[in-house]
N, C-alpha and C positions, 0 to 999 in steps of 0.2 A: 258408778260406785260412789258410797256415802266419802266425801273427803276426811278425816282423821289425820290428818297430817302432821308431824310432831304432837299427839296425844300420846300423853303415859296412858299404857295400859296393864293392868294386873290380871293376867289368865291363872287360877289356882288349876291343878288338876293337865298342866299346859303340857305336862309328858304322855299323856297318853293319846289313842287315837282319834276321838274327838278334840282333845287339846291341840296337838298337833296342827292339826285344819282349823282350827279359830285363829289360833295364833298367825299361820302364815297366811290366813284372810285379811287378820287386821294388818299386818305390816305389807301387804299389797295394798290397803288403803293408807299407809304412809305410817302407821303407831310405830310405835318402842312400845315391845310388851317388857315384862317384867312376870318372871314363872318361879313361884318357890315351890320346888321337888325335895321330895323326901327321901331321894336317890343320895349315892353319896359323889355320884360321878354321872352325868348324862352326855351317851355321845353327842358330838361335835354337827355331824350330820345328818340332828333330828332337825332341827330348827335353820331358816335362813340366815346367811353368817354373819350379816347385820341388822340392829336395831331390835336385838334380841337377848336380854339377858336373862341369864340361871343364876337361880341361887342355890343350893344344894343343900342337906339335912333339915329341911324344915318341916316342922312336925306342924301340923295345922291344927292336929286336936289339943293343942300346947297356947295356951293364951301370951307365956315368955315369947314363946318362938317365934308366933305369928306378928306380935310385938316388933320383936326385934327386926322380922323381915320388911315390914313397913318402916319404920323409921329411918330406914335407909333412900326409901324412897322421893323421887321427885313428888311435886302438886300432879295430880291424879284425874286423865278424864272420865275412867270410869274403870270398875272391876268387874270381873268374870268370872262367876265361884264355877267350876265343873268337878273340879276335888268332887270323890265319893266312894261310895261302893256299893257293892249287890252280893245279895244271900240268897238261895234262893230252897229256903227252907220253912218246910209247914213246922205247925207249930209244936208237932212231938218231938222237933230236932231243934228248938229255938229256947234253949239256958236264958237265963239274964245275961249270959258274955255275948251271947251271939247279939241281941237287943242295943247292948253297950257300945256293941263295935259296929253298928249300922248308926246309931244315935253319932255316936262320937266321928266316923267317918261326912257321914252325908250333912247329921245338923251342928254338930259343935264345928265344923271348918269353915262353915259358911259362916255361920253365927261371927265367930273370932273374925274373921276378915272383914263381912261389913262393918262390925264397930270399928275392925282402925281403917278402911276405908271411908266412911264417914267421919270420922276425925282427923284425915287425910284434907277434904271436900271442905272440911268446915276451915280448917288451917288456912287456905289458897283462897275462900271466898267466892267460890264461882260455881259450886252446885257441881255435879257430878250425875253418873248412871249405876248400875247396878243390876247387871241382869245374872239369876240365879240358875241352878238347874233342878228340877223334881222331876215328878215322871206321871205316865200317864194313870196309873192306878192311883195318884195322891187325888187324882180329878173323879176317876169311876174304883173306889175302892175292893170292887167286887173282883175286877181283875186282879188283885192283889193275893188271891187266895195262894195259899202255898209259898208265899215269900212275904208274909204278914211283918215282920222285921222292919227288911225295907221297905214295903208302904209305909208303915208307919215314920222311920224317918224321911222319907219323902213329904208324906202327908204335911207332916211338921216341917220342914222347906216351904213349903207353899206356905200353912198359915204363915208364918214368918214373916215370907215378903210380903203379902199382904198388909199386916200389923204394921209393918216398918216401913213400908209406902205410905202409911196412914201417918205415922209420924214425924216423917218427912218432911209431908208434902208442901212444907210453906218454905222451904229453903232450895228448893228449885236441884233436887237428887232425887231422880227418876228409879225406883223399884219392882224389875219385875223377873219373875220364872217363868222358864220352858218346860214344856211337860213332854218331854217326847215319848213315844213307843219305844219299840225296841230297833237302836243304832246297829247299822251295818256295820260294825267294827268285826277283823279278824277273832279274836276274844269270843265274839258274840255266834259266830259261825261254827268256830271247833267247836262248841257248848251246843250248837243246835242246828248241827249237819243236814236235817231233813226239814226243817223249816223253809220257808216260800221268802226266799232272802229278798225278793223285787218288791216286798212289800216294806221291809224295814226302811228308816231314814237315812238316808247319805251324812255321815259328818260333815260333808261339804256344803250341802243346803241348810244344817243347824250354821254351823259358823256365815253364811250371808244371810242369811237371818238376824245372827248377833250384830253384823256390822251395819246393819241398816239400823236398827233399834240405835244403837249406840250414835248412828251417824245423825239422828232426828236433833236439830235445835232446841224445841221446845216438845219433850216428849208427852205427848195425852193420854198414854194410855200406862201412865204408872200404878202398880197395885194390881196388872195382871197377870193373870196365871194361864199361858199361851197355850193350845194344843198343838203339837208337832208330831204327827202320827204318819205323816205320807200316805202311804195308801191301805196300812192298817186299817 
């Protein structure tokens, strides 16, 4: 396992069920995560009960908020956007609010967090990582019919890190996204009872994924955009 050992880490999204399992990946490999929830309370025994901090009402689509939740923070080895959501509506049920609230979920929290993650990196001097989440229709958009919303801010995630890998890359802060299929999560199962669950991804194999990438010295392959499909 990648050593990480007293690294700060930022998990966004770190309440839920892929949250969950990155989080208590990275601190079997030794981190202090750091999780802003937009909960107002998170039990006590979601997370391992040390090396694990909450911070609670923070709104990520909130440029204040997300502000404020970093500046609290230590120098940074690197952050973990998974904050988002999913719509899963064609396009005769898709207003501009539905649009709004896939843009403002999936790209304005990522967005918000890398810039103060990067001015986190750049404070400390010592380069950083940054692995994002998109999904696998951002890659083949065809699969995206019927929940065109979220491809789209998916899609936009991707370019994203792309572009900002690009601008990066001479300060030694590694950017890249995971495109995964559809996560095994409980969530994902009530939603799609008759589905062939052995082919979905494990939370657990996205999160050592993350900690490998994160655990790389010298990362080369920043400005990817990873497929995580299992057996999809």
């Amino acid at each position: 396992m990648p050593d990480l050992k007293d690294a700060h880490i930022v998990v966004t999204g770190g309440t839920g069920a892929l949250g969950v399992a990155v989080v208590k990946a990275l601190v079997d490999a030794g981190a202090h995560c750091h999780v802003p929830a937009i909960e107002t309370a998170v039990p006590a025994d979601r997370f391992p009960k040390e090396r694990v901090s909450v911070s609670t009402t923070v709104d990520l689509s909130s440029e204040a908020s997300v502000a404020a939740f970093y500046a609290k923070l230590p120098p940074l080895r690197a952050v973990v956007n998974i904050a988002g959501g999913f719509a899963w509506a064609p396009i005769a049920d898709s207003p501009a609010d539905v649009l709004q609230q896939q843009l403002s979920m999936n790209l304005i929290s990522c967005v918000l967090s890398c810039r103060q993650a990067v001015a986190n990196f750049r404070q400390a001097g010592r380069g950083g990582h940054i692995v994002n989440l998109s999904a696998r229709p951002a890659l083949n958009p065809r699969q995206g019919a019927n929940m065109t919303a979220y491809t789209a801010s998916k899609a936009a995630v991707a370019a994203f890190t792309v572009a900002l890998a690009e601008e990066l890359k001479g300060e030694n802060i590694s950017v890249v996204a995971l495109c995964p299929s559809t996560i095994d999560t409980p969530v994902n199962r009530a939603d799609m009872p008759q589905a062939d669950h052995t082919t979905w991804v494990k939370p657990a194999s996205i999160a050592a994924l993350i900690v490998a990438q994160l655990g790389m010295a010298d990362p080369v392959n920043s400005g990817a955009l990873i497929p995580v499909y299992g057996k999809a």
